[in-house]
N, CA, C and O of each residue as an XYZ file, in Angstrom:
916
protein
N     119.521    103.900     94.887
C     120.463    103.171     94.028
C     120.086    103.387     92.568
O     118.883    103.528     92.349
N     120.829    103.430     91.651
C     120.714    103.899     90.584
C     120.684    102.610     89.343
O     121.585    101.886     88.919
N     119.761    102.671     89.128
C     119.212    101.479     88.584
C     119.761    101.180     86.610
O     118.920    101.352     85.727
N     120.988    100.814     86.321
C     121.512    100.581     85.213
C     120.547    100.223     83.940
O     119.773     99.266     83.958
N     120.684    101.042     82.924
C     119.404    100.678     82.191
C     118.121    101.233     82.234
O     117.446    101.267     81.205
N     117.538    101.837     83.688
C     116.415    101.897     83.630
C     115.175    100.893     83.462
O     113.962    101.083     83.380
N     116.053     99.647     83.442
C     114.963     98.285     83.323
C     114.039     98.669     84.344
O     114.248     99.000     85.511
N     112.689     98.535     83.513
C     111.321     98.222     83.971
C     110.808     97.918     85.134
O     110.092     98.644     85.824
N     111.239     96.632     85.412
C     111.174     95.565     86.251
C     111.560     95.720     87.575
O     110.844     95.387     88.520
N     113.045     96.386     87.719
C     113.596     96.668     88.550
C     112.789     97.659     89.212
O     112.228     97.490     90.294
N     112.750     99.030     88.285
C     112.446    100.079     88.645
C     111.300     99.865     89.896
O     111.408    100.254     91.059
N     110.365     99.248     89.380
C     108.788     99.190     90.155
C     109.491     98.235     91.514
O     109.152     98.515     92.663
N     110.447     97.148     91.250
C     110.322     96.437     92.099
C     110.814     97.380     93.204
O     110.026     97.574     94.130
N     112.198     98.092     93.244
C     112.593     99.158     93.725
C     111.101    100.370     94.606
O     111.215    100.883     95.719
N     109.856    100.516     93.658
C     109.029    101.213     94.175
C     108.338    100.774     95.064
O     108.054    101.499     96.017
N     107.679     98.879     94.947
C     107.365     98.483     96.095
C     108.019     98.746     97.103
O     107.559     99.422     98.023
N     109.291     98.214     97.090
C     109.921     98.110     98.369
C     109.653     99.209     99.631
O     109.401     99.208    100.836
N     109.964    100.479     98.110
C     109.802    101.694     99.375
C     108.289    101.924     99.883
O     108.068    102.479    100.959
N     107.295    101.474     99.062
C     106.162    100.898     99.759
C     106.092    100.465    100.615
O     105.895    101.134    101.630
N     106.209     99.204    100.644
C     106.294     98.165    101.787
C     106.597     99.085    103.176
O     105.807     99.503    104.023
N     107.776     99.201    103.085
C     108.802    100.260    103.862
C     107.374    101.277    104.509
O     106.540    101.257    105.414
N     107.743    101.994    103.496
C     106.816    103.499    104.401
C     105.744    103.216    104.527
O     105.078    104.019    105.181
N     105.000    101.934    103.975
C     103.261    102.422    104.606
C     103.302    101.001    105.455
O     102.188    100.602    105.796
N     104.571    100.079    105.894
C     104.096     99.006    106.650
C     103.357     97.810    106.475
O     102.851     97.068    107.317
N     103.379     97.747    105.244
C     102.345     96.800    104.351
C     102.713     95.298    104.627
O     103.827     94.786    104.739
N     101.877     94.923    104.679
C     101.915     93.029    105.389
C     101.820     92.245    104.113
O     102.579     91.286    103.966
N     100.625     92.688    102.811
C     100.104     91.937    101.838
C     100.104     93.465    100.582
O      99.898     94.623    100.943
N     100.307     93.155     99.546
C     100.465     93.846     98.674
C      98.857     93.824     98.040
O      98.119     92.854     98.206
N      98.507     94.880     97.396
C      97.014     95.062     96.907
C      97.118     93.916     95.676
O      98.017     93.126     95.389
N      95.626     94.208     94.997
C      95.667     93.115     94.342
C      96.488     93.704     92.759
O      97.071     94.763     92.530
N      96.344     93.064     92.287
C      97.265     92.610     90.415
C      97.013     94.340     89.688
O      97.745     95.217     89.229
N      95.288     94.115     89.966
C      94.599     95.386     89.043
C      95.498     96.613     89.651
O      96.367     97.144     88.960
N      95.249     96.990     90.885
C      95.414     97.957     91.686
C      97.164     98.509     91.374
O      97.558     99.626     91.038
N      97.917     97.292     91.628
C      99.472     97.084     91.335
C      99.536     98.088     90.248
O     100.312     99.042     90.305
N      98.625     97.857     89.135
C      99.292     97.848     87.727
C      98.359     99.287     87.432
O      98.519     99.831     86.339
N      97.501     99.819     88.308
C      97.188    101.639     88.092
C      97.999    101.885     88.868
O      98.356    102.974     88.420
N      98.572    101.729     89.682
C      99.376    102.725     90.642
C     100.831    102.855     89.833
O     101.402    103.943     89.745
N     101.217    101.977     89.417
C     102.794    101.963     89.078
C     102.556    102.365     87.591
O     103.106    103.346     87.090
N     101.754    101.595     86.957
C     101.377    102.331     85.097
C     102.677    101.386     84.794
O     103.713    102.035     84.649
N     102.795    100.095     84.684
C     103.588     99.161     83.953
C     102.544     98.296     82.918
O     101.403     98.627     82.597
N     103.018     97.535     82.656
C     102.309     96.253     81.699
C     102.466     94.967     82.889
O     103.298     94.693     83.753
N     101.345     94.440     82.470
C     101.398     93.436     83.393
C     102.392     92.427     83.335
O     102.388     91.814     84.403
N     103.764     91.724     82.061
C     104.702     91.211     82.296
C     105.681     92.032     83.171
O     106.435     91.569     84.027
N     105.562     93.140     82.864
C     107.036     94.213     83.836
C     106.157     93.942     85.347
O     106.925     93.583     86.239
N     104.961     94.031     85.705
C     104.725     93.859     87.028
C     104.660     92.368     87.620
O     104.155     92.021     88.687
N     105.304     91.570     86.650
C     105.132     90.510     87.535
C     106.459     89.896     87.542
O     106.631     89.063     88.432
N     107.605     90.160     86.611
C     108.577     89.893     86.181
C     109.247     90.822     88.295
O     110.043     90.573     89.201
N     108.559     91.496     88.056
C     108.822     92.696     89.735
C     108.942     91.724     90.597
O     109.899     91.368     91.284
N     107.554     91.212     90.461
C     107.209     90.671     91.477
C     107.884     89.434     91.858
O     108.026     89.203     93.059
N     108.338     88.572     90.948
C     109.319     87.374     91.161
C     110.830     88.096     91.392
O     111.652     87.332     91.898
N     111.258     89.308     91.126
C     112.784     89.218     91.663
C     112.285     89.616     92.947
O     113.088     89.317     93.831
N     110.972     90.333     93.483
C     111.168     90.280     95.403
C     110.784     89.026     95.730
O     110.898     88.786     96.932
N     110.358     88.126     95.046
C     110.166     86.678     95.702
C     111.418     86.046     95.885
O     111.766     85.443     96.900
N     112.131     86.227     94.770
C     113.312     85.198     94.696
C     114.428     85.684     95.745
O     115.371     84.991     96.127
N     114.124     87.125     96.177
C     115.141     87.620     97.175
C     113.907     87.550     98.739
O     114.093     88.340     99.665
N     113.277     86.996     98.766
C     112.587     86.838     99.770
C     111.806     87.727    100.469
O     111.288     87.388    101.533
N     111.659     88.807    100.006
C     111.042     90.266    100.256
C     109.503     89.472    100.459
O     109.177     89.356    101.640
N     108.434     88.863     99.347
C     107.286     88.779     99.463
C     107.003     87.172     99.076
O     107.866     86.704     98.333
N     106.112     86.413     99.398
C     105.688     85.048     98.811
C     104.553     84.972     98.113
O     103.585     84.657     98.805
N     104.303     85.181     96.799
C     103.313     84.432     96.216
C     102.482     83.301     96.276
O     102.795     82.199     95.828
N     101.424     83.576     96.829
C     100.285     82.857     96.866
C      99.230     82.437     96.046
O      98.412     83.347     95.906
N      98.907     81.326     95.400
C      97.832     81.355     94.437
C      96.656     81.028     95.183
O      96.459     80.504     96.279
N      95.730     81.617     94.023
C      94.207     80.822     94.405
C      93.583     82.089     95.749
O      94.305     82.928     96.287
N      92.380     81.922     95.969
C      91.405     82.923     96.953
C      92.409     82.721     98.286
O      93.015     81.734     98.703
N      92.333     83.769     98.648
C      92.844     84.865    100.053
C      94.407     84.857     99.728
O      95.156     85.370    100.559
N      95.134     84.096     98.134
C      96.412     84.372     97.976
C      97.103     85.829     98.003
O      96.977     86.706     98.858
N      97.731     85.833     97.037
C      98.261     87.107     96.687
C      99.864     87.360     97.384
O     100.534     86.668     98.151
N     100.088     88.552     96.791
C     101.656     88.737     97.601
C     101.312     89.372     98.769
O     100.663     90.360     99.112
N     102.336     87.963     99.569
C     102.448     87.993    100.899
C     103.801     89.095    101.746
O     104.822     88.406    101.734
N     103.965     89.828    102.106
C     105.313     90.254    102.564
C     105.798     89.636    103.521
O     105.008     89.343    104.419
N     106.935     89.312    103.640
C     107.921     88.693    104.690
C     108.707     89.224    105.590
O     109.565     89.995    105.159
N     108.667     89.056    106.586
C     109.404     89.468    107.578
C     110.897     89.041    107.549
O     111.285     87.909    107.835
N     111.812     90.235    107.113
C     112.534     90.057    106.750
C     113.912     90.031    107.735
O     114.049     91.001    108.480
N     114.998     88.901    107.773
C     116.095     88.811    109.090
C     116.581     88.002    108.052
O     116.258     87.789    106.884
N     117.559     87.569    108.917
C     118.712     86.889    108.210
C     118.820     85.223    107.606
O     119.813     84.594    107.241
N     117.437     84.838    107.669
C     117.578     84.025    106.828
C     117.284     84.155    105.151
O     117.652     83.493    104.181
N     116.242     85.615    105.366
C     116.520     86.068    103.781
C     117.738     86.477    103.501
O     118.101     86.247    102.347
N     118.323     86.898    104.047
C     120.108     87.599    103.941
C     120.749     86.371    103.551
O     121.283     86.376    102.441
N     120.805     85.294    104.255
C     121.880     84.667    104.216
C     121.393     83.834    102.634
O     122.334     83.257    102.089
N     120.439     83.774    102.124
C     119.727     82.908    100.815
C     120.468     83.753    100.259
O     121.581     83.293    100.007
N     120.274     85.086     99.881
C     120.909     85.880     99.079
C     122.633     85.976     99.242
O     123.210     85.956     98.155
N     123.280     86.049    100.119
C     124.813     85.946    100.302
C     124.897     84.953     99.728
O     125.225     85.156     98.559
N     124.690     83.389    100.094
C     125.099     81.935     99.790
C     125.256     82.264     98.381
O     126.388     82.119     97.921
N     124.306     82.691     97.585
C     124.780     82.765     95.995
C     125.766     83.609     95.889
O     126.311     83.369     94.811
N     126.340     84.546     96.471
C     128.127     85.506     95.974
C     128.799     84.540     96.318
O     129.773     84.111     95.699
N     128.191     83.942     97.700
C     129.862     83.355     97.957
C     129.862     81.907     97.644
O     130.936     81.345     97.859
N     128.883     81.170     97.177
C     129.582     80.283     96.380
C     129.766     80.763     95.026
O     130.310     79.827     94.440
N     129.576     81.881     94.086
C     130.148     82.438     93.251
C     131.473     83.151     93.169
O     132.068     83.513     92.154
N     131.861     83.300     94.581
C     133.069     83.641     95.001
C     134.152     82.376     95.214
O     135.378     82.490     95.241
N     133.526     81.378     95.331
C     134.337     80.280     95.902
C     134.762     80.539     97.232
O     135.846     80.178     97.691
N     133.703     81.306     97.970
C     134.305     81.178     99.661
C     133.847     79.803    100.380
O     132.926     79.217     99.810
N     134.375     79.199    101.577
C     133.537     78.097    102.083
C     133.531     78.336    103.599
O     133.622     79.470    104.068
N     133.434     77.366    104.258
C     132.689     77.279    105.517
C     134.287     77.763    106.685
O     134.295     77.554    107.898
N     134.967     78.136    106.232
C     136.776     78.248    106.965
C     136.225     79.777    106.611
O     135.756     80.418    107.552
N     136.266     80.413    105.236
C     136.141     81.594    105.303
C     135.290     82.356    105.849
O     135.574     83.511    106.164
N     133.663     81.618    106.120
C     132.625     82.339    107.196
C     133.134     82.241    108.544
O     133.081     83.241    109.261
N     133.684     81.022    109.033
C     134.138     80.751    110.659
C     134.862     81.952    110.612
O     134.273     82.850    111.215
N     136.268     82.397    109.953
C     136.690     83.144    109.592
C     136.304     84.891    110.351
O     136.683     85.635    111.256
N     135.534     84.833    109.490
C     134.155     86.155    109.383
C     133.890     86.096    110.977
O     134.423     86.926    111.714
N     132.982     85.008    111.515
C     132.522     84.971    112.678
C     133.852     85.208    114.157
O     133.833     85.696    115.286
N     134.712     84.631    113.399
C     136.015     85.438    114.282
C     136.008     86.450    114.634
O     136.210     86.788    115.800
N     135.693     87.423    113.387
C     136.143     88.999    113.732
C     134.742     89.096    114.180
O     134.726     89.002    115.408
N     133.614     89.238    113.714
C     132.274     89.683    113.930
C     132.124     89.470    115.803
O     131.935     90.408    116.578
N     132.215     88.529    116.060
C     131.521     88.007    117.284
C     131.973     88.021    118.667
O     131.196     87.783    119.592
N     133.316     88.317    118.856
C     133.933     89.313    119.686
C     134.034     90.347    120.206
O     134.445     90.745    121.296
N     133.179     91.239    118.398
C     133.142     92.625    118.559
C     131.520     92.554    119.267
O     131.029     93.626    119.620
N     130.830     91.449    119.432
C     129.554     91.508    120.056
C     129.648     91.730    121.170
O     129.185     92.624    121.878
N     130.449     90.654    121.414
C     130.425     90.378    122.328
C     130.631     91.844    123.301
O     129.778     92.150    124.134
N     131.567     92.478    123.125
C     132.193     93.664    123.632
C     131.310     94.490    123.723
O     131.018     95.123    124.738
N     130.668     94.572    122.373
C     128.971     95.624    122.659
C     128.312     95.328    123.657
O     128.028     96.023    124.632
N     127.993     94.019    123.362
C     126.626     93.578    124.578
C     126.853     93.856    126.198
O     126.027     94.027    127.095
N     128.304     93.834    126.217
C     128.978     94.085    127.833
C     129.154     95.628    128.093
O     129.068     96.202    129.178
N     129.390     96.112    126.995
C     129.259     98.053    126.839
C     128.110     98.188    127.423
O     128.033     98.815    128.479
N     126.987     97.606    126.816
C     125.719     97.966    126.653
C     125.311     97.762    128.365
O     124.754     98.761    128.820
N     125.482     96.769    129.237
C     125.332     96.361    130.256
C     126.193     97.255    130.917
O     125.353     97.687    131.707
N     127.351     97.944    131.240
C     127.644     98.723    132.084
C     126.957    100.023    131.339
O     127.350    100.989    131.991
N     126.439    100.308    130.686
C     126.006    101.594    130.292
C     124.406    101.733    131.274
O     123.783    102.772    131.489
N     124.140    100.664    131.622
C     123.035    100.613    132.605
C     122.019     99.685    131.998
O     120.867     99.881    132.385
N     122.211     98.669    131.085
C     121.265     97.836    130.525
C     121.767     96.366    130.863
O     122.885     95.878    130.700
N     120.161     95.591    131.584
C     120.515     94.693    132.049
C     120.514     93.526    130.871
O     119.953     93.588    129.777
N     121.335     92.407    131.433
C     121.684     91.968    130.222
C     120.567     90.910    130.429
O     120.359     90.549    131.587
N     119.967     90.477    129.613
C     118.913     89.457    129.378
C     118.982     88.512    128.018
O     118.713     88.797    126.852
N     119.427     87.328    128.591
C     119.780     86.680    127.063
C     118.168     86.062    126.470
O     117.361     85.236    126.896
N     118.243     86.956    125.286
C     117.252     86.933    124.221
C     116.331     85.169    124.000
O     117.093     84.301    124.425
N     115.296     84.690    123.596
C     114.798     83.303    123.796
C     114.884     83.268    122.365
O     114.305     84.212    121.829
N     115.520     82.335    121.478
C     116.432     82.423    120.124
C     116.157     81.196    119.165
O     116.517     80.999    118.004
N     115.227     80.265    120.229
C     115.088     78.805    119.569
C     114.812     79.038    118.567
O     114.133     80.019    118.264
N     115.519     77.720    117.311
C     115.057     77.586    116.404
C     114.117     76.998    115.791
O     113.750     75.874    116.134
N     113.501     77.740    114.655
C     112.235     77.083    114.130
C     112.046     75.483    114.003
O     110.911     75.024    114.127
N     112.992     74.746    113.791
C     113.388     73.156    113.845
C     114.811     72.935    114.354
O     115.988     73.131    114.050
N     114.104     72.463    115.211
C     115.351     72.170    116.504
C     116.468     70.919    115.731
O     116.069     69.822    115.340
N     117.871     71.392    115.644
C     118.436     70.640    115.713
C     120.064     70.294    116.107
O     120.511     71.349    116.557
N     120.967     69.412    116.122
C     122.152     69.651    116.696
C     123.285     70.486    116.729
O     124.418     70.384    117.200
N     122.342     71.780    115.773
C     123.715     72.915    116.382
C     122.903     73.895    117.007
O     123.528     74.848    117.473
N     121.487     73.907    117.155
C     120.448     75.165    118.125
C     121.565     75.028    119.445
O     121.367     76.161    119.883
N     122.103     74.725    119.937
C     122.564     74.548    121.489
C     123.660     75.516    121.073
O     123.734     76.420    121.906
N     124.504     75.647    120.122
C     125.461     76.102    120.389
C     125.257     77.921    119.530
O     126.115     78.790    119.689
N     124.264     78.092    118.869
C     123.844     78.913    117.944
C     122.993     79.870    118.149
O     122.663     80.749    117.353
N     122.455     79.623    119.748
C     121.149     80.308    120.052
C     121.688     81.389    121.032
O     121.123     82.453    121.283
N     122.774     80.990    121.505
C     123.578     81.684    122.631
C     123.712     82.782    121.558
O     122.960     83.755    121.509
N     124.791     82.537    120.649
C     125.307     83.388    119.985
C     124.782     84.485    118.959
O     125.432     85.425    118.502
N     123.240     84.093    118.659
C     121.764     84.520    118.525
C     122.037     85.783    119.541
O     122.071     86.958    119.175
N     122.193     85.399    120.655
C     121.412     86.367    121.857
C     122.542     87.696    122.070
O     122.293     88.796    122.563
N     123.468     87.339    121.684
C     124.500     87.903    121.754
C     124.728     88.875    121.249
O     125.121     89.943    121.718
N     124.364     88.399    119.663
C     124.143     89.205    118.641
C     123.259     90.331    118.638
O     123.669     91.405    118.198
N     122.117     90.212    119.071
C     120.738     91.026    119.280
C     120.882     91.958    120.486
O     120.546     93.143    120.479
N     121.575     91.106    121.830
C     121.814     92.268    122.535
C     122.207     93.550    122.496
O     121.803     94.616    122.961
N     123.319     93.086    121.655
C     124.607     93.918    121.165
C     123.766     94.809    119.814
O     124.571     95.233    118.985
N     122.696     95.043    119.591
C     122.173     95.728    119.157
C     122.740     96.957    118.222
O     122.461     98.155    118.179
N     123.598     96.182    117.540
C     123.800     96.947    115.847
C     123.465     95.677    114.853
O     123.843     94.511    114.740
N     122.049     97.038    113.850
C     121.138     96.210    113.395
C     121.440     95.677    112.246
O     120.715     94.790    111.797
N     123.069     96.308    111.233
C     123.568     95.501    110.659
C     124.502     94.832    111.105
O     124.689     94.264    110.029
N     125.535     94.238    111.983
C     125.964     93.623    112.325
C     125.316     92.599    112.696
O     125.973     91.572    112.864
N     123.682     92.558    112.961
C     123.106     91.561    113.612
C     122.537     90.536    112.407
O     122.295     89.354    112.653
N     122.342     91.162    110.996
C     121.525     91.036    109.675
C     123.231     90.140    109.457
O     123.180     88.930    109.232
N     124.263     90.649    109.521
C     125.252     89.743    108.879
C     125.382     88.853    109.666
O     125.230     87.803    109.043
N     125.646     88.597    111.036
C     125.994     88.195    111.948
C     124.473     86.836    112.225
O     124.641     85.791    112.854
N     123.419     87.163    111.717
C     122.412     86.090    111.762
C     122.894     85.458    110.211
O     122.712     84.241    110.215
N     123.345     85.853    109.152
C     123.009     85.164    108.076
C     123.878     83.964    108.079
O     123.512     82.822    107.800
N     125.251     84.399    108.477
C     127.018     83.931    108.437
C     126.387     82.920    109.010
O     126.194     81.958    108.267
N     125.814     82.791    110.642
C     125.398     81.931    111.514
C     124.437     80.731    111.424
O     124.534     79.714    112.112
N     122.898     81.128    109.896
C     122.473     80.483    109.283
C     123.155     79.583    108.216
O     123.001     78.362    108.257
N     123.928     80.200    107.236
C     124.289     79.154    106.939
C     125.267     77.792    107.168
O     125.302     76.686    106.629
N     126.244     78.610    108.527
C     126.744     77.461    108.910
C     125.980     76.474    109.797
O     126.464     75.418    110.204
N     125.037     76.809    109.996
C     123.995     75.591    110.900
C     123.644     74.833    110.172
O     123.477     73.651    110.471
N     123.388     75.453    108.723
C     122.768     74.367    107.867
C     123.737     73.348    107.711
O     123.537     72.170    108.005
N     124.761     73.794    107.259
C     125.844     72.994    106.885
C     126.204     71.794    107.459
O     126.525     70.696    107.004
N     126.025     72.444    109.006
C     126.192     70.876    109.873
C     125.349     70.322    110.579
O     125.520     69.593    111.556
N     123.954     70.832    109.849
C     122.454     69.902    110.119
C     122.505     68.746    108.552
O     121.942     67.657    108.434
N     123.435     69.522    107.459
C     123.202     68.602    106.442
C     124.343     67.300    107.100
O     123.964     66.129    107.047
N     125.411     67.567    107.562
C     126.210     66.971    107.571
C     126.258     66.338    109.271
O     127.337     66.037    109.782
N     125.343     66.243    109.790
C     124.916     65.843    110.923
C     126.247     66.070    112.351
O     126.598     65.281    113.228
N     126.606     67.207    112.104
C     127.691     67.196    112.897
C     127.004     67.816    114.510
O     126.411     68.883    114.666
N     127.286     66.859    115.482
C     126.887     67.213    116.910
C     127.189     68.218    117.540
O     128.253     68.734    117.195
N     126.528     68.796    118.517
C     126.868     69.720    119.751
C     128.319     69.797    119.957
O     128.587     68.734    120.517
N     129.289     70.397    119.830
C     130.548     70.310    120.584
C     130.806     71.137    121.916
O     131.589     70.688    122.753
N     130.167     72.313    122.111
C     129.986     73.058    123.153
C     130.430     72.466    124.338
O     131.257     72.961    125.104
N     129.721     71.127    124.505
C     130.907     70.594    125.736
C     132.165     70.043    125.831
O     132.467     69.294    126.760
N     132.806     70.302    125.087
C     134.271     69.982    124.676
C     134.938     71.078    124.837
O     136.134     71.045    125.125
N     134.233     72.273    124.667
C     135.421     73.468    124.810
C     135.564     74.554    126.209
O     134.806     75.293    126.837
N     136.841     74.200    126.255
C     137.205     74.601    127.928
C     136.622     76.370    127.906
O     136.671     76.974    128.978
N     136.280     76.846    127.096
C     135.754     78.089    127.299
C     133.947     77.947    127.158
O     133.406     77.683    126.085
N     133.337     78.132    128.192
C     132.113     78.147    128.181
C     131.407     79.347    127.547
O     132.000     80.368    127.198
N     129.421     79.033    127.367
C     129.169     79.530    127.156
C     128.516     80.629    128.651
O     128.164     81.806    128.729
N     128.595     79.711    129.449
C     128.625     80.611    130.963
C     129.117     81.803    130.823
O     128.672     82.942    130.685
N     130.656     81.037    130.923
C     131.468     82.287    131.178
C     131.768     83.510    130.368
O     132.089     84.534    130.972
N     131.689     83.506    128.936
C     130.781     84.926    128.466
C     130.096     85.400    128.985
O     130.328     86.418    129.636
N     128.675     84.682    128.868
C     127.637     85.102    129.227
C     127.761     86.237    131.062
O     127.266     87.261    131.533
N     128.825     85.066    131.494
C     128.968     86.117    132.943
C     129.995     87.524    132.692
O     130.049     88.563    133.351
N     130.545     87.225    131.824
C     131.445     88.672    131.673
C     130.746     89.769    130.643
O     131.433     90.679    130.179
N     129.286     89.624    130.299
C     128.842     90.336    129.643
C     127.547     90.528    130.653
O     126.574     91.205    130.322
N     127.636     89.960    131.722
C     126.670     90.480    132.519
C     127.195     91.035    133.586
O     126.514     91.493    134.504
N     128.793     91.040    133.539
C     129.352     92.280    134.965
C     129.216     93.379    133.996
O     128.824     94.429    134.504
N     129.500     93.411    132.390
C     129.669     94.636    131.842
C     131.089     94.813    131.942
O     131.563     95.883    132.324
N     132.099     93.408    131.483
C     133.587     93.507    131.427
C     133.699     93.133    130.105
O     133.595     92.030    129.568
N     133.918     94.185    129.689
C     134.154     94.350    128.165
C     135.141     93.215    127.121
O     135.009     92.248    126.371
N     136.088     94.049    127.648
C     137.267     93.288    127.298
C     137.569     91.936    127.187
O     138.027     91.280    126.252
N     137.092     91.526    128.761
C     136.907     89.945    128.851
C     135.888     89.606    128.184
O     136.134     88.616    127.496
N     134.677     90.045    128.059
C     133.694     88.973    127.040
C     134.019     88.664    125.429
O     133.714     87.720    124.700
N     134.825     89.969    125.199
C     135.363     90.152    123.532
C     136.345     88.604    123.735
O     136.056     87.531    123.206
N     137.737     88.907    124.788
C     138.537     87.519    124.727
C     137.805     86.528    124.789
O     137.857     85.798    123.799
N     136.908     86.128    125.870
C     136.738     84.905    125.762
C     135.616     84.028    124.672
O     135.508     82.817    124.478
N     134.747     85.373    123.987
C     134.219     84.830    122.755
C     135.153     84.453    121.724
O     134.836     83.567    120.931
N     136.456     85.127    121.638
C     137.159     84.634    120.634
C     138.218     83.594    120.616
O     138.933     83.168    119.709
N     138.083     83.216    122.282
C     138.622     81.888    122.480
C     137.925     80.748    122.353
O     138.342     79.656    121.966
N     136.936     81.025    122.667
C     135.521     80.085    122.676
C     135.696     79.750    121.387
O     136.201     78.645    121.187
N     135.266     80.749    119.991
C     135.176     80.576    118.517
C     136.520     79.520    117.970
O     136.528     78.513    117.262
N     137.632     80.307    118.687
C     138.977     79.651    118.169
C     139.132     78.137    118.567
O     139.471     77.250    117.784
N     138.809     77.959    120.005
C     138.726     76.121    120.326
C     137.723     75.293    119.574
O     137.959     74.093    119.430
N     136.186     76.030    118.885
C     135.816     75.498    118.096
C     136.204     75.112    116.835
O     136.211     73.957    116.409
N     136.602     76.338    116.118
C     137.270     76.076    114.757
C     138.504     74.751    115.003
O     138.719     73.849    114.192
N     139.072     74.904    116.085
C     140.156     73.756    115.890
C     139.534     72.078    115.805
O     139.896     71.137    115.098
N     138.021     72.227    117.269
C     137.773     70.706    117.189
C     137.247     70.713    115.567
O     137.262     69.555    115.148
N     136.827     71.599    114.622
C     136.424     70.905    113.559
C     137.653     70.976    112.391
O     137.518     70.697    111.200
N     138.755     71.378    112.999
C     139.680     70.924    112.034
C     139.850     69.406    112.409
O     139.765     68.522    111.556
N     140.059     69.193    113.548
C     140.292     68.074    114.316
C     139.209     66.844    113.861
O     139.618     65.687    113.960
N     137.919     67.071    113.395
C     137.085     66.356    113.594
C     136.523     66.217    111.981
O     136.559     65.301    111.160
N     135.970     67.654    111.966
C     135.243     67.481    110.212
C     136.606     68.546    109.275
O     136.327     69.704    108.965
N     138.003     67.946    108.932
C     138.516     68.814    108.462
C     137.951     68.628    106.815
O     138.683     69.187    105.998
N     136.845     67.973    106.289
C     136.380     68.403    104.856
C     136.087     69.257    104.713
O     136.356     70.036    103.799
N     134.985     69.440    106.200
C     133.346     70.597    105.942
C     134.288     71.747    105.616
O     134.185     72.262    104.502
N     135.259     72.231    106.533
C     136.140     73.395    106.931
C     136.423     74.252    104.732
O     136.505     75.431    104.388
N     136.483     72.773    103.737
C     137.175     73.141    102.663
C     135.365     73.239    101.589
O     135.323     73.504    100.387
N     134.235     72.971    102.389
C     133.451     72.901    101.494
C     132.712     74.207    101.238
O     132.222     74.982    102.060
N     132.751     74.289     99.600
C     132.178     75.897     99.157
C     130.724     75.845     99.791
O     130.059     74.861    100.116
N     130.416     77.264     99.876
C     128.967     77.539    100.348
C     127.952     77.157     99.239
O     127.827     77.708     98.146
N     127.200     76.029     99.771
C     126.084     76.208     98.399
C     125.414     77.216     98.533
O     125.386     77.956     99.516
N     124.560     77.353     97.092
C     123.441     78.200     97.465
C     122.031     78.082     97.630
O     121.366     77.538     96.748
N     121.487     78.548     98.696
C     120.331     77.817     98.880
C     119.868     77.970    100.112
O     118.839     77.391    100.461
């Protein structure tokens, strides 16, 4: 990517990365080391170092055995970084459901490809780091995602999915999963005959009876912009 300006800052941060990248790096060397290898000034190398923090690439640590930490990076760094376009966009929680319409159908359809292609289907163990009242309905669709094994579809498809969990962990909205006459079974069984077609429909019936109980139920959340965060 072609870096506008030639700013400093960027540049190096840009060089870690491909660091990180090609040599596999867990923890970044120390400050001194940083600043012979790259030949910056120590504000341009640290000014670096906070835009990969702030995009979640590495965590700064102070004090003995600190230092920059690298992060394992999935879609909850993705989705930190989206939340700021799209509440700069003014998109909200109708326009991600939206998104997850088209996205999650087309998983669905993979993951059942993938299973008649001779791969057994095994739904992925997805729990979340703090369990709360939308993991039940989110973890399925986790597994779904990963099966179906396209690795950007899975990076968007985890972020879209993060932030609407948050949304209705802030807003304490319950499990609905048992309310909707389309199960998560019955995907799950049409992506384990490896019937394509049917797992694509009935994920997007599944999605569609949801979106309605929360018109039905939370029609605010449906109008509220994405924060960022």
């Amino acid at each position: 990517m072609k870096v506008v300006g030639g700013k400093t800052a960027r540049v190096v941060a840009g060089d870690i990365v491909r660091d990180i990248t090609a040599r596999e790096l867990d923890r970044l060397p120390a400050e001194s080391e940083l600043l012979k290898k790259y030949k910056v000034s120590r504000p341009s190398l640290r000014e670096a170092l906070r835009m990969l923090e702030v995009h979640g690439v590495i965590t700064l640590k102070p004090g003995p055995g600190g230092g920059a930490i690298v992060n394992r990076i999935a879609g909850e760094q993705f989705a930190t970084s989206s939340s700021l376009y799209f509440h700069l966009l003014g998109l909200t929680l109708r326009d991600l459901l939206k998104t997850r319409l088209h996205l999650e159908p087309l998983m669905a359809r993979l993951a059942a490809e993938a299973v008649s292609a001779g791969t057994p289907w095994t739904e992925l163990d997805n729990a979340a780091e703090n369990s709360s009242v939308a993991d039940d309905h989110s973890n399925f669709h986790l597994s779904v995602a990963e099966f179906a094994g396209d690795p950007v579809l899975v990076l968007i498809g985890h972020a879209v999915r993060d932030i609407t969990v948050d949304i209705f962990n802030e807003e304490r909205v319950p499990s609905l999963g048992d309310q909707l006459a389309i199960s998560h079974s019955q995907i799950r069984d049409a992506i384990a005959r490896g019937s394509a077609a049917k797992a694509e429909k009935l994920m997007r019936g599944h999605l569609e009876e949801y979106v309605t109980l929360l018109e039905t139920n939370y029609p605010h959340l449906l109008n509220q912009i994405i924060d960022w965060g």
